[in-house]
N, C-alpha and C positions, 0 to 999 in steps of 0.2 A: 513320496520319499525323495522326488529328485531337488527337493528344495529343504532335504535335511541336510545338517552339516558334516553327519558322520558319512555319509552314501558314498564322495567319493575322498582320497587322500589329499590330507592337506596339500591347497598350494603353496604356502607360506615358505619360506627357508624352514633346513631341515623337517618338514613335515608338523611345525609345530603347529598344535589344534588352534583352529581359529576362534580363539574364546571370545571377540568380540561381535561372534555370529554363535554363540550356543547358549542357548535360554533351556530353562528346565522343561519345556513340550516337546524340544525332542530328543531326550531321553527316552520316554518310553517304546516310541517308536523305533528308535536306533536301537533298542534293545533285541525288539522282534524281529526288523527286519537281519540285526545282525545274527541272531539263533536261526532264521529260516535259510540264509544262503550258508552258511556254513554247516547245517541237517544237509542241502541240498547238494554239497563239497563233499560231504563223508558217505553219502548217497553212491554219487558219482565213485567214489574208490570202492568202496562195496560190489558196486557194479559192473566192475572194471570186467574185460573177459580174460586179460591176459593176467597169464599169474602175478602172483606178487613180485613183485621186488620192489629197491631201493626206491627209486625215483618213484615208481606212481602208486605205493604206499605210505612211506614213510616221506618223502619230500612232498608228496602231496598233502598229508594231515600238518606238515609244517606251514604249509601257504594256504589251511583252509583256516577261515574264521580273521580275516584282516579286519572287516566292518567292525566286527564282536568286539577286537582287541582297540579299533580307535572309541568308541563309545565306553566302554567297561574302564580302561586308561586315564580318560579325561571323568566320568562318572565319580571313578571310586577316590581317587588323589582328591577330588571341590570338595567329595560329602564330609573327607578327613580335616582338609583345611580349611573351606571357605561354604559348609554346608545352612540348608537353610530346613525350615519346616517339609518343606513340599519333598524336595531331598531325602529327607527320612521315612517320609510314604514311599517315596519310589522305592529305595533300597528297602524298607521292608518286603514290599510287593515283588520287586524282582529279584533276591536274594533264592529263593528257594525256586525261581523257574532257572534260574542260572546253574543251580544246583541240581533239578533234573536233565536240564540239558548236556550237562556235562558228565550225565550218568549215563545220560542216552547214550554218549559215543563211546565212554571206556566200559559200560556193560553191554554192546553190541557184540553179539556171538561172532557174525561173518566178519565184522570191521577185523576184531580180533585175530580169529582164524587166519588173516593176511599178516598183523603186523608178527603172529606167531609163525609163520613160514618165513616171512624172509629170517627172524631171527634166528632162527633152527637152520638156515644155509649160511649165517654170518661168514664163515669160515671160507667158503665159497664166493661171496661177495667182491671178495677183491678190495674193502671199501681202505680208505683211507683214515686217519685215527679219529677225523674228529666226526666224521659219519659214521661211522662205528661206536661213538661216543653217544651220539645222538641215538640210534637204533636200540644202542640199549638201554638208555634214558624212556624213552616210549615203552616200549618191552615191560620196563620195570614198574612204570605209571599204569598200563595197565593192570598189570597182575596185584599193585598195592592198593588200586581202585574195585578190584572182585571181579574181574573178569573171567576167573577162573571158578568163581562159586555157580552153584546152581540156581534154578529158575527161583525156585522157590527163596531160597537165602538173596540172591537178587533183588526182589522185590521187596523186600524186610529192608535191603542196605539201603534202596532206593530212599525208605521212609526212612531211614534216619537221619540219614544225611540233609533231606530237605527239614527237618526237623532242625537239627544244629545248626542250616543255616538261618534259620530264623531267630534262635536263640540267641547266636552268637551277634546276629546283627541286633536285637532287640537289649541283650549287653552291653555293646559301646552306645547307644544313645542312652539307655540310662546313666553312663557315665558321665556322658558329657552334659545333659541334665541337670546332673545331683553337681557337678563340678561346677558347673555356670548357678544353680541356685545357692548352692556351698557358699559361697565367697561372701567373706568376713563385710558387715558396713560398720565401720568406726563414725562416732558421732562426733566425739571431740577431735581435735589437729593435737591435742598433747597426748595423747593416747600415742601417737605414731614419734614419741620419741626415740632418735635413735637412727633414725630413716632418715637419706638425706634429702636437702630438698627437691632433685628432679625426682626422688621416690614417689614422696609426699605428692608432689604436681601428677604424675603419673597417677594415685592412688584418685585423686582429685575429678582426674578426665576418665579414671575409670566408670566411676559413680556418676556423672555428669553423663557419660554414653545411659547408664540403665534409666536415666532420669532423676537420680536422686542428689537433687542441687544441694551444695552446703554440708554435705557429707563426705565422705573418705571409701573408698571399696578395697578390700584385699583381695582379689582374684588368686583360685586357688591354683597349682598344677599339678599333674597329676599322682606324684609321687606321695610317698605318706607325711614326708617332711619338707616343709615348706621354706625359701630361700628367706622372707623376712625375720624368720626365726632367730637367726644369727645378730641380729639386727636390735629388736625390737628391747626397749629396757623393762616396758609395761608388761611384769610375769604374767598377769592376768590376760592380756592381750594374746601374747604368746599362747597359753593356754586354751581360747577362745579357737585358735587359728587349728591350733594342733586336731584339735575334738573333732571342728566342721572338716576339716581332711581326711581323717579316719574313720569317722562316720559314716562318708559316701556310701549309698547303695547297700548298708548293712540292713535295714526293713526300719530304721528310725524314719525314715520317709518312704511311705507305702507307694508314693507315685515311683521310687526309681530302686525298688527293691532286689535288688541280683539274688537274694540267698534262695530263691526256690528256680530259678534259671540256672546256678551254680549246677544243684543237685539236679537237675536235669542233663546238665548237660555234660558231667562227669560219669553218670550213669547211663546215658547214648553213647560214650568214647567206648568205655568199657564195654558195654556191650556188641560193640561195631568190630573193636579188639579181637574179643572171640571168635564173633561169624567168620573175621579172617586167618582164625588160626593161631592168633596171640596170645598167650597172659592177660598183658594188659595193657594199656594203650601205649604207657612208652616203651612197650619191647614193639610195639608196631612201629613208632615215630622215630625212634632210635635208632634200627635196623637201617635205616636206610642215611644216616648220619655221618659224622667222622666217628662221633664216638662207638656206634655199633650197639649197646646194648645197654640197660639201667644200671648193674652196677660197674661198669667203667665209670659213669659219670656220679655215681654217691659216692664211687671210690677217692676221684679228687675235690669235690665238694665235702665230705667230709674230713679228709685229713686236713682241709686248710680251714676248716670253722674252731676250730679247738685252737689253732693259732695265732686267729683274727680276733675272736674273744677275749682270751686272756689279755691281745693289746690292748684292747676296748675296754677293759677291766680297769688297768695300769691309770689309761686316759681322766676317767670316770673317776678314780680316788683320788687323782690331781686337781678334775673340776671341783668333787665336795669338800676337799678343802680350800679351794677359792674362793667356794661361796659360804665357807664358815667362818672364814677371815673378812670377807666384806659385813657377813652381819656383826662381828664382833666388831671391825671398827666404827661401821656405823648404828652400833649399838639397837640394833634389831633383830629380830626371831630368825636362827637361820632354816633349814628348810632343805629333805632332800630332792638330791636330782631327778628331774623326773623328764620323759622324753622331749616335751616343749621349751626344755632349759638348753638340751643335750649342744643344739646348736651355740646358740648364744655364748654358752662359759668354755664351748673349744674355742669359741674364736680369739677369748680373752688369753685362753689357755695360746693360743697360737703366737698372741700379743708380747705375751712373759717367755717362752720360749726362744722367739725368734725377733722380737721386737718392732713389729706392723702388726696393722690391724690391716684389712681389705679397704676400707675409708681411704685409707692412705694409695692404693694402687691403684682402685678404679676408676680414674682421672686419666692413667697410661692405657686404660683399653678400651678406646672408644671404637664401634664399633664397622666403621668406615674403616680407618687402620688396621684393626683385627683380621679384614677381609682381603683388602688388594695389600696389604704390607706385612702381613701372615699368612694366611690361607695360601693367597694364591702366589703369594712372593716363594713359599715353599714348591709348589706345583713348579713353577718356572726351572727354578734348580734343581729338580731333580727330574723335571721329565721333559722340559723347554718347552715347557704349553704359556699361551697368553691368552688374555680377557681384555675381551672389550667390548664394554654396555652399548646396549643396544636400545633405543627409546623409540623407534619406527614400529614395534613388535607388538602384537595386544595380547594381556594380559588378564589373569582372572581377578584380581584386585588390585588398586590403586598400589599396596604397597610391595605389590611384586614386582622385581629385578630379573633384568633379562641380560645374562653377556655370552657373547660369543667366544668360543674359545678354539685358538689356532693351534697346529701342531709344532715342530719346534723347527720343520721347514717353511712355515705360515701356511701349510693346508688348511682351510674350514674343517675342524673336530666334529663337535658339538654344542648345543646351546645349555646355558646352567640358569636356572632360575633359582634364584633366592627370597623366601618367603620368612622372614625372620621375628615378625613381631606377631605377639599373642592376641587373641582375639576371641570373644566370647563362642564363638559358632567356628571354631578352631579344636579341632581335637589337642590333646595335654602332650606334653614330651618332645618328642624333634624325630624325626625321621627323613628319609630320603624315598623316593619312590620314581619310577621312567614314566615319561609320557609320551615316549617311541624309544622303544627298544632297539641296537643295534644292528644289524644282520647285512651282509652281504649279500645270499642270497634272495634280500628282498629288497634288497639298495637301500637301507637305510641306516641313517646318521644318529646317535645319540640325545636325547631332549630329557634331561635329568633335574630333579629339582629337590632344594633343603628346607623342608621346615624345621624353624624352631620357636620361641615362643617366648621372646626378650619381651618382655614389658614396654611398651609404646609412649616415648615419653610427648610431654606436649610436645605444641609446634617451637620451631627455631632451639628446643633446648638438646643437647649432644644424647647420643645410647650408648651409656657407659655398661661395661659389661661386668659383671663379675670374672672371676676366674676361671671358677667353673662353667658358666655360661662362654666362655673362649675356647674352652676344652668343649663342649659339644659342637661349637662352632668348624673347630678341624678333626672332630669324630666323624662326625655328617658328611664332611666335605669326602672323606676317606672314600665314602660310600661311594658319593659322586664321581669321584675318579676311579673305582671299580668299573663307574658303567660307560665314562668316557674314553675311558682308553679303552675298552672291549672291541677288540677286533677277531670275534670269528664270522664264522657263516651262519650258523640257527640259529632263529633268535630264541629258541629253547635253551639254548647253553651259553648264552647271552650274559655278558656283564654280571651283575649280582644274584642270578637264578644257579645258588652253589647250596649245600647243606649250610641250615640256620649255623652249626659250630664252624663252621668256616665263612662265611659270609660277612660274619663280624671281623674279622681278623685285619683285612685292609682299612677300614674304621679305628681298629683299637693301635693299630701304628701307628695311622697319622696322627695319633693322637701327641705322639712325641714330639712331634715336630712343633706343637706350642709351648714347649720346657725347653725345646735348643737352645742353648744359651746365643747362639748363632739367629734365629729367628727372634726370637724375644726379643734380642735387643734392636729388630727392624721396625717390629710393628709396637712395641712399647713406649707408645709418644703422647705428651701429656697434649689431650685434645686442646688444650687454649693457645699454647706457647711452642708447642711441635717436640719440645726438648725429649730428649731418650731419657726413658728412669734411670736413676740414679744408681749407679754402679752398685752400691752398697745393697741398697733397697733391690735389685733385680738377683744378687747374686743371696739375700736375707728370700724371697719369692722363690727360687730355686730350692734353698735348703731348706724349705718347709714343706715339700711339695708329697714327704712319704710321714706328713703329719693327718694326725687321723685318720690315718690308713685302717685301724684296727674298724673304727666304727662303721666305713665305710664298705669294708669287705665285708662285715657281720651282717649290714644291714641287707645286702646282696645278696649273701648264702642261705638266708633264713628265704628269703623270696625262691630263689633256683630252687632248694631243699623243700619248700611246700609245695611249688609249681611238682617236684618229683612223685609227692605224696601224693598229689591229689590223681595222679594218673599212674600209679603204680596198685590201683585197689581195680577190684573186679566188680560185677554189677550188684553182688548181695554186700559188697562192702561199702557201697555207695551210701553215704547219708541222707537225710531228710533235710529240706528246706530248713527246718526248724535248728541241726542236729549242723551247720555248717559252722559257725563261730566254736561250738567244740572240736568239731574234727580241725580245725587251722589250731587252735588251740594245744591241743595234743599231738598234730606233726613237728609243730615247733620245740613240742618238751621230747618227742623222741628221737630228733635231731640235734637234742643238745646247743638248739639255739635259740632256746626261751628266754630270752635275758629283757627283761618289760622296758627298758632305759630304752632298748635299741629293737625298735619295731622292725618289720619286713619293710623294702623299700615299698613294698606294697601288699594291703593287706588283700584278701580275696577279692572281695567285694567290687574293689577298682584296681582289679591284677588283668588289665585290657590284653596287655602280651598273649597273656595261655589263654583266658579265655576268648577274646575275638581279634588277637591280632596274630594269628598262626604262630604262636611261639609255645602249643602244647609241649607239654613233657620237651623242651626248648630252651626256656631261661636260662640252664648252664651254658649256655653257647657263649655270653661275654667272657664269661671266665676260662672256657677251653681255647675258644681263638685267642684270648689275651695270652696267652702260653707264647703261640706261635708268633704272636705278635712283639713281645719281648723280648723273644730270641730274635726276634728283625732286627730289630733298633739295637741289640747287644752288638749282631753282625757289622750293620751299620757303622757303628762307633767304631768297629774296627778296622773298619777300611776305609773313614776318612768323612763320613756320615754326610751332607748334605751334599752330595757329587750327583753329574750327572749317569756318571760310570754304575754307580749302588743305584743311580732311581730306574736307570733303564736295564739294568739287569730281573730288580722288581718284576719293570713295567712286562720286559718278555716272556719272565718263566711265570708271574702271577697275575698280576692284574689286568693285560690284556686278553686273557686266556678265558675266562669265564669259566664254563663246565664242560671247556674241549676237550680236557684230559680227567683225571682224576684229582680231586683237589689234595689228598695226603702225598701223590705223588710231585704233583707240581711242588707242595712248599719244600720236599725232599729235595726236588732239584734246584729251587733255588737256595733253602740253608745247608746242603751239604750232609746232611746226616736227619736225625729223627727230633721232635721238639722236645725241648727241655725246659722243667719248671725255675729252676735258679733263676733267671734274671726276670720274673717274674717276683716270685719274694722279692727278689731284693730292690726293687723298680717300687712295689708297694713299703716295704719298710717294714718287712716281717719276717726280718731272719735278726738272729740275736748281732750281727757283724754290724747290719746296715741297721739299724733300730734308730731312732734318733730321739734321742731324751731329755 
């Protein structure tokens, strides 16, 4: 071991893993040896002779398992981004001892029995608010873990648990499987009309990576609807593209079948539900949220689908008549809408509206600019952080980005990796994830990183973004500056470890900050000639921005509203493998958001969130933090919106806070009163005022 990488703490700045010394041999090892000294840690407090308290129970399980946490950190972030074959052995193989291990210590009787005496003298502790914070944070981990169940029910949870983690890991690779074998091979170059040329070049090298010289690849992602869609003129193409997306994982392909994993592992929640005393799993998941319980959260998921609909209605009879008018002029068979057009004729529809097409702006957002002349140009003003790249630093792939980032006194913060382009052995979507957590009492400095999954174009040609891909751009980043400004002392309560409905909310902010007409017009520069877009055209990119809002919140609500279903059933409600494509089927018709035009962003089958990315009974979380989020940016605006006054007011009562305080109470103290839904409508474009037609 003393020549593994994990054994002792990086020496690198900030602690960043030394990825130019870690090969896949020692992982398995860093895994055991980090489960044995951390058994050996919680041993030791078990053991202890003097009574519990703070410090040598509860600060102790805080500093046991450091090895576990640098191995598991660097492990789980490569398998997501940069995973290979051997990689999905290991996680399959240690998924479920990780699983007992971690049952070993929250179902330990004596471990227990300590951390439940000091909390039963909390009062008496004397502690301070964010160790108090912490104490009941543990407290509560354990007793949602079964610490309080019997031997017998123990051993049952034990098995289940190791069961779902295998499931759940054997889940995402089938996704990423059926996603990597999914993708579209076009034979003809006109088939991709429509697409520009660094598309095209892009589609070209993608095909060229799998070996297939002379051909075209569409590489899929992982949502149900696909960005060339909006694009492509070839219906048939379109159509092609849509199918191999939603077909993922449904049992059309027996190698990457989810539907008997689904019902597995809906019927283990549930059942695991009970042994603790729940309903059903999201009164388990829930309880411990901001929203508190299932129907808070159908309560505003559903009042706002009948709203998003009927727009998506409105939208939808504007498309079929565009497309009845084009057959008529060009004297062909017209044809109706069907989900693979849905893109396509908003964008025309976006065209006649507002007069651009995306063709026209993706030239202003390349994505060099996007990042040091948006992202981080916003970061600067409102919180007086700087970046600067760092090329001395190793790296898990050639196209990871490493900057350092100062405080606004020029202290060293933390470092930010940027992982931005898609790649076959790359999980789907964008997320953010720490590869050292902040904490005080362990001296350590933030090391946060973005993937997201821009399409790779050749060499020497620019990475033009779309729009959307800008907005995940300062989504992500949102995340990132949750964990870089985190300044407590646990790393339990550490930067982004907040309930899933709050965790999103400093994400769904930052999001505003790529619409500020104030930012926009920094980092919107046409990549050849530098020039800033065109007044007309940034301020025509503004006023469309609550366009298709209706489709875009439906296609949302039907995903959160099934994610609900499917963890609101008990274990005799559970379906059969066979019996899953109906149960999605019928939660969508009793939701009232069966509308066939407008799929879930995702359908079960490749819904990675609830089933293997911890977002059970979860998915409403964008839409609950978007609340709080809206009423930020509303605050904002009101007191003079990109200051440094609004960012470090933010930076004090929320974002450097982590889960030192209570997350409903922190947003209290900094918006002044309780959230409200209005500048959410009306931010999306779904109040009769704000509508835009």
């Amino acid at each position: 071991m003393a020549e593994n990488p994990f054994s002792h703490p990086s020496g690198l700045p900030y602690q960043l893993p030394p990825f130019d010394r870690i090969g896949n041999a020692d992982y398995r090892p860093g895994f055991e040896e980090g489960m044995r000294q951390q058994r050996q840690e919680v041993r030791q407090i078990v053991d202890n002779p003097e009574p519990a308290d703070f410090e040598n129970t509860i600060v102790a399980l805080e500093r046991s398992g450091l090895m576990l946490n640098r191995v598991s950190s660097v492990f789980f972030n490569l398998n997501a981004s940069n995973t290979d074959p051997e990689m999905e052995a290991i996680d399959s193989e240690i998924a479920p001892k990780l699983q007992a291990h971690e049952d070993a210590i929250f179902l330990d009787a004596a471990l227990f029995a300590r951390v439940d005496a000091v909390y039963q003298q909390r009062a008496a502790g004397h502690l301070d608010p964010e160790s108090l914070q912490l104490l009941n944070r543990y407290y509560i981990e354990f007793v949602r873990a079964g610490a309080r169940l019997g031997a017998a029910d123990k051993a049952r949870l034990r098995d289940i648990n190791g069961e779902l983690s295998s499931l759940t890991t054997l889940f995402k690779q089938n996704v990423l499987k059926a996603t990597k074998s999914g993708a579209v091979v076009v034979d003809d170059v006109t088939e991709l009309d429509g697409l520009s040329a660094v598309q095209v070049g892009a589609a070209a090298a993608a095909a060229q990576a799998r070996g297939l010289t002379g051909k075209w690849v569409i590489a899929l992602q992982n949502t149900t609807n696909q960005p060339p869609l909006a694009q492509l003129t070839n219906r048939a193409l379109r159509e092609r593209v849509y199918r191999a997306s939603q077909a993922r994982c449904n049992g059309s392909d027996t190698d990457s079948d989810n539907t008997p994993i689904i019902a597995k592992i809906v019927r283990l929640r549930a059942e695991r539900a009970a042994l603790l005393g729940y309903p059903n799993h999201a009164s388990y998941q829930l309880e411990d949220e901001s929203a508190g319980n299932p129907a808070a959260v159908h309560q505003i998921l559903s009042d706002l689908a009948p709203v998003a609909l009927g727009r998506a209605q409105q939208d939808a009879a504007d498309m079929q008549k565009l497309i009845d008018s084009e057959a008529a002029t060009q004297h062909t068979a017209s044809f109706e809408l069907q989900p693979w057009d849905w893109e396509f004729y908003s964008e025309q529809l976006r065209t006649e509206r507002f007069d651009f097409d995306q063709a026209q702006v993706k030239p202003y957002f390349e994505l060099e600019h996007v990042l040091r002349d948006g992202v981080f140009y916003a970061a600067q003003e409102l919180y007086g952080l700087t970046f600067e790249e760092r090329h001395d630093l190793p790296v898990y792939h050639p196209d990871v980005r490493v900057f350092e980032v100062f405080d606004t006194d020029g202290a060293p913060l933390a470092l930010f990796l940027g992982d931005f382009f898609a790649r076959d052995n790359k999980q789907g979507g964008a997320w953010m994830n720490n590869f050292v957590r902040q904490s005080r009492l362990l001296d350590l400095k933030p090391v946060v990183a973005n993937n997201t999954n821009i399409p790779k174009p050749q060499p020497g040609q620019p990475t033009l973004c779309t729009f959307e891909e800008v907005i995940t751009l300062f989504h992500e980043f949102g995340h990132a500056i949750h964990g870089i400004l985190s300044n407590v002392n646990y790393a339990l309560l550490s930067g982004t470890s907040l309930p899933r409905d709050f965790v999103e909310y400093p994400s769904q902010y930052n999001e505003m900050w790529a619409r500020e007409p104030a930012v926009l017009a920094h980092y919107a520069r046409h990549y050849q000639t530098g020039e800033p877009m065109p007044q007309d055209l940034l301020e025509k990119v503004l006023a469309a921005q609550k366009f298709d809002q209706g489709y875009a919140t439906t296609e949302y609500l039907a995903a959160a509203l099934l994610d609900q279903s499917w963890h609101r059933i008990t274990v005799e409600q559970a379906p059969s493998a066979a019996d899953v494509a109906r149960f999605e089927a019928a939660a969508l018709k009793a939701n009232g958001v069966d509308y066939p035009i407008i799929p879930p962003r995702y359908h079960s089958t490749y819904f990675m969130h609830i089933f293997a990315g911890g977002y059970s009974a979860g998915y409403y979380a964008y839409l609950w933090s978007e609340v709080l989020a809206r009423d930020t940016g509303q605050w904002m605006h009101e007191r003079g919106g990109l200051t440094r006054a609004n960012g470090d007011r933010l930076r004090q009562e929320v974002l450097s806070r982590g889960r030192s305080a209570d997350p409903q109470t922190m947003f209290r103290n900094f918006y002044g009163g309780p959230p409200e839904i209005g500048p959410l409508l009306e931010y999306r474009g779904l109040t009769d005022a704000t509508a835009t037609r």
